[in-house]
PDB file of N, CA, C and O in Angstrom:
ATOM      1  N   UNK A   1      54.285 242.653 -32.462  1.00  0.00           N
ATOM      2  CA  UNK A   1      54.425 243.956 -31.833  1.00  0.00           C
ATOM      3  C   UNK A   1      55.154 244.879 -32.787  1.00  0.00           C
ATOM      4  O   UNK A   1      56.217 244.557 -33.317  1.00  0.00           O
ATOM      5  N   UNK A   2      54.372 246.373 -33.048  1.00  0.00           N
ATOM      6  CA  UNK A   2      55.346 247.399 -33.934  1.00  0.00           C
ATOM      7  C   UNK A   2      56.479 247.357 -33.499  1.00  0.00           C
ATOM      8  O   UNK A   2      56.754 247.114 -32.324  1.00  0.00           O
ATOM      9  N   UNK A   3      57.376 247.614 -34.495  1.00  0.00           N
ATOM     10  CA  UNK A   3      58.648 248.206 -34.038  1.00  0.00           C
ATOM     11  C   UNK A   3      59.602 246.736 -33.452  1.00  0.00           C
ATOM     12  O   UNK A   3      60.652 247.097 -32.921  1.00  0.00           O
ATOM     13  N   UNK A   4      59.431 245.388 -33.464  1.00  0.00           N
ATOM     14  CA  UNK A   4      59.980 244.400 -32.728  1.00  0.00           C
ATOM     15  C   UNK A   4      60.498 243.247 -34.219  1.00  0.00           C
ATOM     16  O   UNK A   4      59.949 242.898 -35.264  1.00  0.00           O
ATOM     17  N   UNK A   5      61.335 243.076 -33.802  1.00  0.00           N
ATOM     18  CA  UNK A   5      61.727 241.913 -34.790  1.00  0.00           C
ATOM     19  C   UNK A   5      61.592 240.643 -34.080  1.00  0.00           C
ATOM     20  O   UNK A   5      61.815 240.433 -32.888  1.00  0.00           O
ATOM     21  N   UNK A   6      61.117 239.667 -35.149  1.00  0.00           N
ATOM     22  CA  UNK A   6      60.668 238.274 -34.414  1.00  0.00           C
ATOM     23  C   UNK A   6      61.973 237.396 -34.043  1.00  0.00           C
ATOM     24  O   UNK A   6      61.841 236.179 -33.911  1.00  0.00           O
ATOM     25  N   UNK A   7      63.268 238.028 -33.870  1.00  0.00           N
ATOM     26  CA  UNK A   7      64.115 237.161 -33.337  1.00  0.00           C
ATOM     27  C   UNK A   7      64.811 237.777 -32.469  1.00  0.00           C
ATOM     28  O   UNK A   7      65.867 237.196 -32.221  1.00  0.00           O
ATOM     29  N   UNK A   8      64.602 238.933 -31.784  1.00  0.00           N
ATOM     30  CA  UNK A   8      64.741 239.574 -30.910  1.00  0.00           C
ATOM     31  C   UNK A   8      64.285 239.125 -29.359  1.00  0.00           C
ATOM     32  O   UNK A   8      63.265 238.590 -28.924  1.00  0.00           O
ATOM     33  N   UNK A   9      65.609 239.626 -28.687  1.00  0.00           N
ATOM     34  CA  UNK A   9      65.459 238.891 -27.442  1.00  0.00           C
ATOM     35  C   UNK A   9      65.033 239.314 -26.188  1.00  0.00           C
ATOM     36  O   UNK A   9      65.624 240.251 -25.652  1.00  0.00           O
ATOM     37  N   UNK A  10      63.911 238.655 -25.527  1.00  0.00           N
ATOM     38  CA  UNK A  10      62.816 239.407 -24.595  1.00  0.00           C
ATOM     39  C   UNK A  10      62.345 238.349 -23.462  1.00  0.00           C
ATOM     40  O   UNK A  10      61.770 237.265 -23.557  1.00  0.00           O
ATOM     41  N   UNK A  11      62.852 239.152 -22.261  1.00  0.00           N
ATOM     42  CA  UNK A  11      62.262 238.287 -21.126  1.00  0.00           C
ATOM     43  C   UNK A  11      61.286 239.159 -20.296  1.00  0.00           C
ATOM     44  O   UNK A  11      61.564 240.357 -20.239  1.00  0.00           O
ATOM     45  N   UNK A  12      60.308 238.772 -19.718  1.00  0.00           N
ATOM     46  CA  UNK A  12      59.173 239.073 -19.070  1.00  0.00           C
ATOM     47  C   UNK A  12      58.764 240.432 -19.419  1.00  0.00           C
ATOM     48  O   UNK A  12      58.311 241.205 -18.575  1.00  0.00           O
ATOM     49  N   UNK A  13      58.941 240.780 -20.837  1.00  0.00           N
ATOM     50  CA  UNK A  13      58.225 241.901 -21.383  1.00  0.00           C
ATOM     51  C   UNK A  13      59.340 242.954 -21.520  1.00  0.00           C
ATOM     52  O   UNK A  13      59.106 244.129 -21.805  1.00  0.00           O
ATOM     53  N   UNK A  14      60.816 242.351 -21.253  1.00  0.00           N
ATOM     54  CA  UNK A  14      62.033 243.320 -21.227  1.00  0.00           C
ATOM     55  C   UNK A  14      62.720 243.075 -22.373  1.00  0.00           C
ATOM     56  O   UNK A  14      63.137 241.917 -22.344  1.00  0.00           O
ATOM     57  N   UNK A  15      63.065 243.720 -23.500  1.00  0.00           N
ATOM     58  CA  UNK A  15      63.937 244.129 -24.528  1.00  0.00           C
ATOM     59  C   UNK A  15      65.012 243.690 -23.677  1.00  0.00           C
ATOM     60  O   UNK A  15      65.143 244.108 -22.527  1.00  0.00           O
ATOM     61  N   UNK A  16      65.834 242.804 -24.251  1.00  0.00           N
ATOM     62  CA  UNK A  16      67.072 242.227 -23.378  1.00  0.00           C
ATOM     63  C   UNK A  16      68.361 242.564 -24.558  1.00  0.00           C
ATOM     64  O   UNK A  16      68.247 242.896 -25.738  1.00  0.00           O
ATOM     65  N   UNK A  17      69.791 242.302 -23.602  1.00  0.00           N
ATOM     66  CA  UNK A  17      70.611 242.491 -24.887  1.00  0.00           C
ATOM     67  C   UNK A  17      70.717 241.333 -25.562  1.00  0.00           C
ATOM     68  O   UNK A  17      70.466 240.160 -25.282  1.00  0.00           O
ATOM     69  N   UNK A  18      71.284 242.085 -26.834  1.00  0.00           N
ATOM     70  CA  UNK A  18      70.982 240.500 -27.667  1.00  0.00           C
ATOM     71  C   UNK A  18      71.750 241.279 -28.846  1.00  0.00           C
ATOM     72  O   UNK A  18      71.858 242.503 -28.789  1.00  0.00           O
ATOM     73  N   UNK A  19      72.349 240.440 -30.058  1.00  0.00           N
ATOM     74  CA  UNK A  19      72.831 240.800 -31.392  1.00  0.00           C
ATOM     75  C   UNK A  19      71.689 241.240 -32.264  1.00  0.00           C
ATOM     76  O   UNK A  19      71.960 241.883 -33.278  1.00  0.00           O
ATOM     77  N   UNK A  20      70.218 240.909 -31.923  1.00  0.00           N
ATOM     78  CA  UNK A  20      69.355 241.182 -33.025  1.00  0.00           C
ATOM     79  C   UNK A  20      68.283 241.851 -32.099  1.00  0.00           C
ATOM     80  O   UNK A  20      67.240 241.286 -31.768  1.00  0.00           O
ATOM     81  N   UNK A  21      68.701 243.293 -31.661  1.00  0.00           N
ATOM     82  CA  UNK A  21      67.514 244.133 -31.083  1.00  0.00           C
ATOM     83  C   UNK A  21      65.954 244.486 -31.953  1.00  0.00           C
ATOM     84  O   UNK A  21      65.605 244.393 -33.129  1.00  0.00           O
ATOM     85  N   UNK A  22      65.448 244.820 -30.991  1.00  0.00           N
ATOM     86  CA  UNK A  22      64.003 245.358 -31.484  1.00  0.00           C
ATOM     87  C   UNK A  22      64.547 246.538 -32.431  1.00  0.00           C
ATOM     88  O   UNK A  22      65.719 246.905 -32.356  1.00  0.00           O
ATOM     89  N   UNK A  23      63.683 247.074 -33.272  1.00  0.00           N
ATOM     90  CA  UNK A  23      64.005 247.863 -34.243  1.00  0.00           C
ATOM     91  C   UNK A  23      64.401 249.451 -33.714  1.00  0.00           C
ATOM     92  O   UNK A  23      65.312 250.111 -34.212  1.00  0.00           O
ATOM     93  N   UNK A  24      63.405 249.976 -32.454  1.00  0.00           N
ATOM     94  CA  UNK A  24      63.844 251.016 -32.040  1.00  0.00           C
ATOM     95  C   UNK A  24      64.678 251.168 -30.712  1.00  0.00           C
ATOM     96  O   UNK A  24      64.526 252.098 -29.919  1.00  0.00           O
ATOM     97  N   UNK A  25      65.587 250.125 -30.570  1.00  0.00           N
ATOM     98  CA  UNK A  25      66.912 249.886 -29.659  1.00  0.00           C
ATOM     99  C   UNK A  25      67.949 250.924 -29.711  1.00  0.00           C
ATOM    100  O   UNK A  25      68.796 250.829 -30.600  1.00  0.00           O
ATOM    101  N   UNK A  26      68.001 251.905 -28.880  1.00  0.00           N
ATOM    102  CA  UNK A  26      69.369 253.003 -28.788  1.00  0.00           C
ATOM    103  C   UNK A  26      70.327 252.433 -29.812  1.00  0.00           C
ATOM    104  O   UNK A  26      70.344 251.203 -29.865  1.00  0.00           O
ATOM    105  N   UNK A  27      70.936 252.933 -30.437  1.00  0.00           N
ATOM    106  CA  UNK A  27      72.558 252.462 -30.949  1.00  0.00           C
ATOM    107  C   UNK A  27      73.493 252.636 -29.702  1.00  0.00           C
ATOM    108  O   UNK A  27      74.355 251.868 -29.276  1.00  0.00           O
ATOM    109  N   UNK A  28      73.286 253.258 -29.465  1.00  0.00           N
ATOM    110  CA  UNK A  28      74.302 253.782 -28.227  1.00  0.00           C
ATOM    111  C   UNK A  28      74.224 253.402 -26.966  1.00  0.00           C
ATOM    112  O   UNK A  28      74.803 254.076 -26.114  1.00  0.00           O
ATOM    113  N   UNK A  29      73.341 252.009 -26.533  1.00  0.00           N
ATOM    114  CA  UNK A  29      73.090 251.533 -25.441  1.00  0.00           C
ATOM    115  C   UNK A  29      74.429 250.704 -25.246  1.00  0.00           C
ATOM    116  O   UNK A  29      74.998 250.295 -26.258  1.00  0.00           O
ATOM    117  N   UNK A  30      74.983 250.425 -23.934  1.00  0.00           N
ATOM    118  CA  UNK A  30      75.971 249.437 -23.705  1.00  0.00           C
ATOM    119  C   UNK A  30      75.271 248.089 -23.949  1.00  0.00           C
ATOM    120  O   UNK A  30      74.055 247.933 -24.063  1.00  0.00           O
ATOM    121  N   UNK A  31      76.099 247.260 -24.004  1.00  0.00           N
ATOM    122  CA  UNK A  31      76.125 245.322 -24.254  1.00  0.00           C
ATOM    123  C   UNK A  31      75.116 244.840 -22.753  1.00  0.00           C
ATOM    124  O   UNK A  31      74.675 243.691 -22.744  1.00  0.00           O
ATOM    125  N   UNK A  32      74.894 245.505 -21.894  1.00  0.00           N
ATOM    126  CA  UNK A  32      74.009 244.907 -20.792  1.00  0.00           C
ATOM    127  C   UNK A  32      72.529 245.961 -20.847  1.00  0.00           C
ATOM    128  O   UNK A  32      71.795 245.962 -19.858  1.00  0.00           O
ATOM    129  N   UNK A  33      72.242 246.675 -21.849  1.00  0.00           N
ATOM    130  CA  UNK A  33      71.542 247.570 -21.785  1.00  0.00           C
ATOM    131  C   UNK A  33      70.085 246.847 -21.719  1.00  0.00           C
ATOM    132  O   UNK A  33      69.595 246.535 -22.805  1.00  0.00           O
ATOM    133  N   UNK A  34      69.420 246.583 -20.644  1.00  0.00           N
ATOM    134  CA  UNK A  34      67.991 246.433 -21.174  1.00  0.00           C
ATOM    135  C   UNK A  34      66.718 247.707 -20.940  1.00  0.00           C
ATOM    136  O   UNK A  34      66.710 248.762 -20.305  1.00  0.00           O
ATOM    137  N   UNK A  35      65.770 247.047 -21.738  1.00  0.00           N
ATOM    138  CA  UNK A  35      64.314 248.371 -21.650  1.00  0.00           C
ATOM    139  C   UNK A  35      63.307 247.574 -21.817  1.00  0.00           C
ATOM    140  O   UNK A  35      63.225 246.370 -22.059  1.00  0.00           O
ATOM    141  N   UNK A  36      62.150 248.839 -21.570  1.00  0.00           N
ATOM    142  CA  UNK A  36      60.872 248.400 -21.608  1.00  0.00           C
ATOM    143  C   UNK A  36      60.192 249.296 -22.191  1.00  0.00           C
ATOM    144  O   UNK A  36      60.145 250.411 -21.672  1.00  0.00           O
ATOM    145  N   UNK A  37      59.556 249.057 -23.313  1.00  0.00           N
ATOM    146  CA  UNK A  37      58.586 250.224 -23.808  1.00  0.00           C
ATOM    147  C   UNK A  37      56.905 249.948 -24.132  1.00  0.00           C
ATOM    148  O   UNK A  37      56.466 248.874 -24.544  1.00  0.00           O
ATOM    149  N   UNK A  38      56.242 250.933 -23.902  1.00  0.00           N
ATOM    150  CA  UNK A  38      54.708 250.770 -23.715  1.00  0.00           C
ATOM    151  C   UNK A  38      54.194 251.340 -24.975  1.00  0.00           C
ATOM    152  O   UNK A  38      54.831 252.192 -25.595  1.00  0.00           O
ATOM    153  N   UNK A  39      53.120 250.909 -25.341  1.00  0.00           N
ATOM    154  CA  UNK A  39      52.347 251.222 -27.074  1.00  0.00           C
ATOM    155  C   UNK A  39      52.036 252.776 -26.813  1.00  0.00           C
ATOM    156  O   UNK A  39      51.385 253.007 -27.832  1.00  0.00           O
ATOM    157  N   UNK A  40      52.069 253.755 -26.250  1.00  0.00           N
ATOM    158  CA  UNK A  40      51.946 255.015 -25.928  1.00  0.00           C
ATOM    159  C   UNK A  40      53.227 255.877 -26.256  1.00  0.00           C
ATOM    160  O   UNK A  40      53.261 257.093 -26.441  1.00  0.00           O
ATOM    161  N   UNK A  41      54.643 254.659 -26.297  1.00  0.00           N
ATOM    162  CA  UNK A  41      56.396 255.795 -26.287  1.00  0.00           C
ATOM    163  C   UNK A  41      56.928 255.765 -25.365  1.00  0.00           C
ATOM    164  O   UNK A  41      58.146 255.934 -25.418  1.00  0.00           O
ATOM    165  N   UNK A  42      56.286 255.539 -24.069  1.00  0.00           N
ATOM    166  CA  UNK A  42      56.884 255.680 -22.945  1.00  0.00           C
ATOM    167  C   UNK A  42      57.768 254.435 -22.795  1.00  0.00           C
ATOM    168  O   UNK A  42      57.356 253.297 -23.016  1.00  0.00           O
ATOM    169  N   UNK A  43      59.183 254.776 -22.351  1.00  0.00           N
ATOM    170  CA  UNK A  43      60.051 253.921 -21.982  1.00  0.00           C
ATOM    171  C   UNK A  43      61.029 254.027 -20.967  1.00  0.00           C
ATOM    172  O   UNK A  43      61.345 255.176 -20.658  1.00  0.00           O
ATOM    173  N   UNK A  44      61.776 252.757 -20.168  1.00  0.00           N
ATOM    174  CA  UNK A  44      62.632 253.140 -18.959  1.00  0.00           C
ATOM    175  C   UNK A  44      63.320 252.193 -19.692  1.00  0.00           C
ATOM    176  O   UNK A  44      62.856 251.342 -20.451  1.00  0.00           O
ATOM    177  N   UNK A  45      64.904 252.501 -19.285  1.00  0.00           N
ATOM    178  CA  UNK A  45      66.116 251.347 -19.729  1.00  0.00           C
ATOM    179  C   UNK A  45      67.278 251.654 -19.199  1.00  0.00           C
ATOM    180  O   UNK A  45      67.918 252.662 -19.500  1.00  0.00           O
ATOM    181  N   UNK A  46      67.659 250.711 -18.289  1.00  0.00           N
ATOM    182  CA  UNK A  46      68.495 250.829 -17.421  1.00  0.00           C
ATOM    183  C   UNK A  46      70.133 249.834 -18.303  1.00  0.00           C
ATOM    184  O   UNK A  46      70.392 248.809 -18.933  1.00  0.00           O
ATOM    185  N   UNK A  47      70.689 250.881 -17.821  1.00  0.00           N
ATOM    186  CA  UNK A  47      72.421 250.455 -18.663  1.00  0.00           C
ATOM    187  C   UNK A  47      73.253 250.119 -17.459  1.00  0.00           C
ATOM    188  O   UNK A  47      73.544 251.141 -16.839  1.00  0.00           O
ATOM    189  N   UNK A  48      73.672 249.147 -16.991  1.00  0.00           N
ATOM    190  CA  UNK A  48      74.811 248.500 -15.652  1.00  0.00           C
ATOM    191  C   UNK A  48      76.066 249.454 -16.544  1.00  0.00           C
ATOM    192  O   UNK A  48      76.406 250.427 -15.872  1.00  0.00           O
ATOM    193  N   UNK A  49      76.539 249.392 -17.422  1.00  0.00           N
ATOM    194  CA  UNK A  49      77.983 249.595 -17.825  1.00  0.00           C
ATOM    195  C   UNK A  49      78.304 251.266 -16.983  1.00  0.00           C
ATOM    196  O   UNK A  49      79.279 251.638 -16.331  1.00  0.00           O
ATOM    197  N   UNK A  50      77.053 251.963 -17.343  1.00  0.00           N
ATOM    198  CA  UNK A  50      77.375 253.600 -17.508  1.00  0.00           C
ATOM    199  C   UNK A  50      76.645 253.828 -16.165  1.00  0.00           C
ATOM    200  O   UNK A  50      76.588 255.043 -15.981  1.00  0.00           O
ATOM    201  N   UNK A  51      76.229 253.340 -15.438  1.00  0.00           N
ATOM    202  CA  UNK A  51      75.408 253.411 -14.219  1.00  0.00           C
ATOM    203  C   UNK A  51      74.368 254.221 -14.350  1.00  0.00           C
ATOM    204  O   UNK A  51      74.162 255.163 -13.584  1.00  0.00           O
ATOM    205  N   UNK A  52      73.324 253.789 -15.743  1.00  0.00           N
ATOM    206  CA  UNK A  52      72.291 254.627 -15.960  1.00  0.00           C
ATOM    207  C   UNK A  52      70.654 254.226 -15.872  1.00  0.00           C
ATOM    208  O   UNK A  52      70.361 253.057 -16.125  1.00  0.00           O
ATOM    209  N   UNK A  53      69.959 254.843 -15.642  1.00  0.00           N
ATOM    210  CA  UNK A  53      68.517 254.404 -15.655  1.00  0.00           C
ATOM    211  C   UNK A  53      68.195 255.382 -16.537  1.00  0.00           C
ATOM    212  O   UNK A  53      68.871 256.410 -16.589  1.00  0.00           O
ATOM    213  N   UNK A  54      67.055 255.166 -17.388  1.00  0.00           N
ATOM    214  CA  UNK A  54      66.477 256.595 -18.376  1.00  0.00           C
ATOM    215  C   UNK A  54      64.958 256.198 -18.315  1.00  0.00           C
ATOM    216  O   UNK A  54      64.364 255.129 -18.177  1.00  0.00           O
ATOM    217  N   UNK A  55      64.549 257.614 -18.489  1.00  0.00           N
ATOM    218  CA  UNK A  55      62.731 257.274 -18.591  1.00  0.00           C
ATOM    219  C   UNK A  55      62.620 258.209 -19.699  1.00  0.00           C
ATOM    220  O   UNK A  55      63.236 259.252 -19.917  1.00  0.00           O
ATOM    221  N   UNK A  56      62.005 257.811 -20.138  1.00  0.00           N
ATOM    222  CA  UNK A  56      61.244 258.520 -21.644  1.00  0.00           C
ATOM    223  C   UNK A  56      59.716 258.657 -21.394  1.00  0.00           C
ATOM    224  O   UNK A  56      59.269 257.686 -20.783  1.00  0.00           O
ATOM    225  N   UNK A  57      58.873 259.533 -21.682  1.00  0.00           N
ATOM    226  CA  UNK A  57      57.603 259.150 -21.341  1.00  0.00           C
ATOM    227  C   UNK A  57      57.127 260.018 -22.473  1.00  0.00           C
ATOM    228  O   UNK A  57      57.969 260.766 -22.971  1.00  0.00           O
ATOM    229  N   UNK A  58      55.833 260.033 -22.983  1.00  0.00           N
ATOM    230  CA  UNK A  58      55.298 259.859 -24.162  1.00  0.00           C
ATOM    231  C   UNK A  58      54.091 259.407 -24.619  1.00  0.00           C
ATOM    232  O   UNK A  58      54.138 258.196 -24.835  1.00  0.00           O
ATOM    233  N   UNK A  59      52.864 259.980 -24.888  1.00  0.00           N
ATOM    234  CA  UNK A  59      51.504 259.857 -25.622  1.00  0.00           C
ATOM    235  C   UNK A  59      51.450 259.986 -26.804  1.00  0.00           C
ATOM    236  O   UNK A  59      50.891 261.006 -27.209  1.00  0.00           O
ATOM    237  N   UNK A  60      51.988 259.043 -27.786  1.00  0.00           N
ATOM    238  CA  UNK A  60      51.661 259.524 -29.170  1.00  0.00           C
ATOM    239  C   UNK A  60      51.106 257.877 -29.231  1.00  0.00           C
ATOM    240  O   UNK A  60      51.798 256.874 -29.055  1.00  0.00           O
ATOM    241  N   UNK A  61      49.696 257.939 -29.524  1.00  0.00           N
ATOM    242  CA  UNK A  61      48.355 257.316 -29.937  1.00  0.00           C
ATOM    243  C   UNK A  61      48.605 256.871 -31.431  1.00  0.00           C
ATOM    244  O   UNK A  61      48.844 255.676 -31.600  1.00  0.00           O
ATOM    245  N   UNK A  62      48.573 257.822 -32.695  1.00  0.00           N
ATOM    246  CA  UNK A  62      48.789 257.432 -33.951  1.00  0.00           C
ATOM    247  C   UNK A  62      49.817 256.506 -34.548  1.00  0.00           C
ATOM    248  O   UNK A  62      50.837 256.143 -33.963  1.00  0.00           O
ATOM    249  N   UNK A  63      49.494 256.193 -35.633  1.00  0.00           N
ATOM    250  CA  UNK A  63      50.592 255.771 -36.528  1.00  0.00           C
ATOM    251  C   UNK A  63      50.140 256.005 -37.468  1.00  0.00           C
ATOM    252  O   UNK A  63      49.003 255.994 -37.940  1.00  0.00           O
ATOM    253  N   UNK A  64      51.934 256.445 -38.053  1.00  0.00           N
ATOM    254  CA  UNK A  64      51.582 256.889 -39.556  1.00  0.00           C
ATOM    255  C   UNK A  64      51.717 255.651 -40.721  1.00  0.00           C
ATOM    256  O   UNK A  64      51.922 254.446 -40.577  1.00  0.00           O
ATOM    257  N   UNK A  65      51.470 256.644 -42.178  1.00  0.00           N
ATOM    258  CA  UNK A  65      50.815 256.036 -43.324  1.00  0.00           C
ATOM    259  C   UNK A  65      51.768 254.354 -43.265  1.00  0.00           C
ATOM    260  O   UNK A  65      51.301 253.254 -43.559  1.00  0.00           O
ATOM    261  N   UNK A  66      53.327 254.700 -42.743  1.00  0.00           N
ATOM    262  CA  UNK A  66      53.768 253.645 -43.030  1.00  0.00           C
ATOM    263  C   UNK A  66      53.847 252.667 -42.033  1.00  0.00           C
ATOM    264  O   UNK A  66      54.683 251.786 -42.233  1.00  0.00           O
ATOM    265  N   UNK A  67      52.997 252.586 -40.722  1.00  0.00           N
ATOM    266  CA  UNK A  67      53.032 251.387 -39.826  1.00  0.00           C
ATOM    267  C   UNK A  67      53.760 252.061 -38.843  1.00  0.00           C
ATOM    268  O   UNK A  67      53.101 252.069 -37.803  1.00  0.00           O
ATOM    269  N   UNK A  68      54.631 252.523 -38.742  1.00  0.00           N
ATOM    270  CA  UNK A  68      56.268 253.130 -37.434  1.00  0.00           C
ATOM    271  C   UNK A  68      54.779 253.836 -37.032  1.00  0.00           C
ATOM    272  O   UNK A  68      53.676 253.881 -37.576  1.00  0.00           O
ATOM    273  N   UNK A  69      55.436 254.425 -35.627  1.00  0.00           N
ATOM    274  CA  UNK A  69      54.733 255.400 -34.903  1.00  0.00           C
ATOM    275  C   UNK A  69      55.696 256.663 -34.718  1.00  0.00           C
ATOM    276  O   UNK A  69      56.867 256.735 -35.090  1.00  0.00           O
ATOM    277  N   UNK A  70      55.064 257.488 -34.164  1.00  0.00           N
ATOM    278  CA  UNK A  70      56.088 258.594 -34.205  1.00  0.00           C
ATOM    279  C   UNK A  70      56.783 259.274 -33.090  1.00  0.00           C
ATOM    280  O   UNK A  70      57.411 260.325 -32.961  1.00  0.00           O
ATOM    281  N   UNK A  71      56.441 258.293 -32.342  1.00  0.00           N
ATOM    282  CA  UNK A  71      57.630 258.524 -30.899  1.00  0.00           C
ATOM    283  C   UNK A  71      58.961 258.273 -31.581  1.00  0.00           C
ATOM    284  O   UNK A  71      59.031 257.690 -32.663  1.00  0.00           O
ATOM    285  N   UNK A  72      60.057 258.745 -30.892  1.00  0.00           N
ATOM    286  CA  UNK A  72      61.803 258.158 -30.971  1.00  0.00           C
ATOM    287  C   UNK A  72      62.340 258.223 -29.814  1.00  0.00           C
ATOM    288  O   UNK A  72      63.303 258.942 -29.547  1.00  0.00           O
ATOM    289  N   UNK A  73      61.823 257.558 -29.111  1.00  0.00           N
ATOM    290  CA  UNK A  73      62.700 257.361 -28.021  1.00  0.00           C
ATOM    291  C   UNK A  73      63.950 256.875 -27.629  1.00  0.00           C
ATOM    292  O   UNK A  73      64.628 257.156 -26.642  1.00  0.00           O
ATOM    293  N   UNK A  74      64.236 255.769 -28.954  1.00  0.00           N
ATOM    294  CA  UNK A  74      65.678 255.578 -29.010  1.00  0.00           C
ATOM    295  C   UNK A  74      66.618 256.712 -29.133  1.00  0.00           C
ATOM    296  O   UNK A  74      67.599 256.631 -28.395  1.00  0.00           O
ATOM    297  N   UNK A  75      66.535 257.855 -29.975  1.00  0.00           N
ATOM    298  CA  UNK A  75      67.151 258.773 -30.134  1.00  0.00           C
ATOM    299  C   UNK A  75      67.478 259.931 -29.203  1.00  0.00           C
ATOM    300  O   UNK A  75      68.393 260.744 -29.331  1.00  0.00           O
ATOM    301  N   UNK A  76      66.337 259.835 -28.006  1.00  0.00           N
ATOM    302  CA  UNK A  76      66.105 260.656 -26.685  1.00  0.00           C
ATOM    303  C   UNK A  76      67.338 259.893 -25.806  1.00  0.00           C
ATOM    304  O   UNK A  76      68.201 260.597 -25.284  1.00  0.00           O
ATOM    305  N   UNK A  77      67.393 257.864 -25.615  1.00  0.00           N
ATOM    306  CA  UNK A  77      68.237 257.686 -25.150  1.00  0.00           C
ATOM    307  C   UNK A  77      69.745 257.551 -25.871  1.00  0.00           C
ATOM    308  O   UNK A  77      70.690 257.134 -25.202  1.00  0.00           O
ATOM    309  N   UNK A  78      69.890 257.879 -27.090  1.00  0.00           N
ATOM    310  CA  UNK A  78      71.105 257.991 -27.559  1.00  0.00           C
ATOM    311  C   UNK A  78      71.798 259.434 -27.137  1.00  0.00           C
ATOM    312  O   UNK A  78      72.954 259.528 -26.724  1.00  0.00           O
ATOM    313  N   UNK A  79      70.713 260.747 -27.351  1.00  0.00           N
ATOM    314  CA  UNK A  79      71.242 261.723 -26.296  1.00  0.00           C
ATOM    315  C   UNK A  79      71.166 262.019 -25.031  1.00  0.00           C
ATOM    316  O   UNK A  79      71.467 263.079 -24.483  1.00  0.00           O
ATOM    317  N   UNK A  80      70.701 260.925 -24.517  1.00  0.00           N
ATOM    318  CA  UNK A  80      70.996 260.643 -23.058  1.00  0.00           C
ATOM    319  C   UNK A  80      72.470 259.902 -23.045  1.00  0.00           C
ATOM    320  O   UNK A  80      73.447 260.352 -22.446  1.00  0.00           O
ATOM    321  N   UNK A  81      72.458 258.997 -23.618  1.00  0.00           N
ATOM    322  CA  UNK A  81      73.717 258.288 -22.798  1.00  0.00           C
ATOM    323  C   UNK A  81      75.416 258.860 -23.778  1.00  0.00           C
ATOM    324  O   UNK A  81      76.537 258.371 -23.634  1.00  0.00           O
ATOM    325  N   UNK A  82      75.045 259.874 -24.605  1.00  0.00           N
ATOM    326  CA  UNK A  82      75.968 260.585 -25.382  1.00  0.00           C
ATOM    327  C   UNK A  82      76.554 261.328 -24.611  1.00  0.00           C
ATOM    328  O   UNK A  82      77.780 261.442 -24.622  1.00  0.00           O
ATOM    329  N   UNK A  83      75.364 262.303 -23.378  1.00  0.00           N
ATOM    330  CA  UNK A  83      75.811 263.441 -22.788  1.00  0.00           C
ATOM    331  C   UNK A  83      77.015 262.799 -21.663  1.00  0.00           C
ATOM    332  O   UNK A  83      77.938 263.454 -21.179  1.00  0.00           O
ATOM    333  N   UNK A  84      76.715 261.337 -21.408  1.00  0.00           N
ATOM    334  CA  UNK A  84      77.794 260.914 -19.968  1.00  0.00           C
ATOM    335  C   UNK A  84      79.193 261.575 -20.313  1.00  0.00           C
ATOM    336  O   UNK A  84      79.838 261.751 -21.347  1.00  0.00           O
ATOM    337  N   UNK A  85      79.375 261.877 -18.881  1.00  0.00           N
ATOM    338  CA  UNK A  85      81.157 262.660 -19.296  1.00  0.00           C
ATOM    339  C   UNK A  85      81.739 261.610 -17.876  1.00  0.00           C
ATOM    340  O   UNK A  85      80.999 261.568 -16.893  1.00  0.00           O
ATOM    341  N   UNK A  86      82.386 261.216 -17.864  1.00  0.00           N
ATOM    342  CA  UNK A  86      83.427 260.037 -17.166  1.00  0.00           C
ATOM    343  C   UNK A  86      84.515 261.650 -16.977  1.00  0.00           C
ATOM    344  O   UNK A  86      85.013 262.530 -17.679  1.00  0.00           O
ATOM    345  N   UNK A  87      84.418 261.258 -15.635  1.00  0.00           N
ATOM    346  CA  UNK A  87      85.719 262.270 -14.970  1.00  0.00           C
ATOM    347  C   UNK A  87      86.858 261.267 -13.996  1.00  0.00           C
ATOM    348  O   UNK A  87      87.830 261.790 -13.451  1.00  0.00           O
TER     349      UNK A  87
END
């Protein structure tokens, strides 16, 4: 699978947490963060720590010259879970 490293940890089609994420894994996800993403970009990933759910959704079909595709959805949920303000 693009974008997945073969020692990356995955149950029933869920990006799970793990020390060796898939390649386009938030940086900024908490330690219980899991997701799911579809060959189209579209993704949901729910974080227990921050009490978050996120959906990303997304049609990008191509890939470019170098294999990646050109969704970033990791970066959509890094400014998602950046914006949390804890009051």
């Amino acid at each position: 699978r693009e974008g997945t490293r073969s020692d990356a940890a995955r149950g029933l089609g869920w990006d799970l947490p793990s020390r060796k994420n898939s390649l386009l894994y938030a940086s900024l996800y908490s330690t219980q963060t899991f997701k799911h993403s579809g060959a189209g970009g579209a993704m949901v990933w729910i974080d227990p720590i921050n009490e978050l759910v996120g959906v990303f959704l997304s049609v990008e079909l191509s890939i470019r010259s170098d294999g990646q595709r050109n969704w970033r959805g990791d970066h959509f949920a890094n400014a998602v879970t950046a914006s949390i303000v804890d009051t």
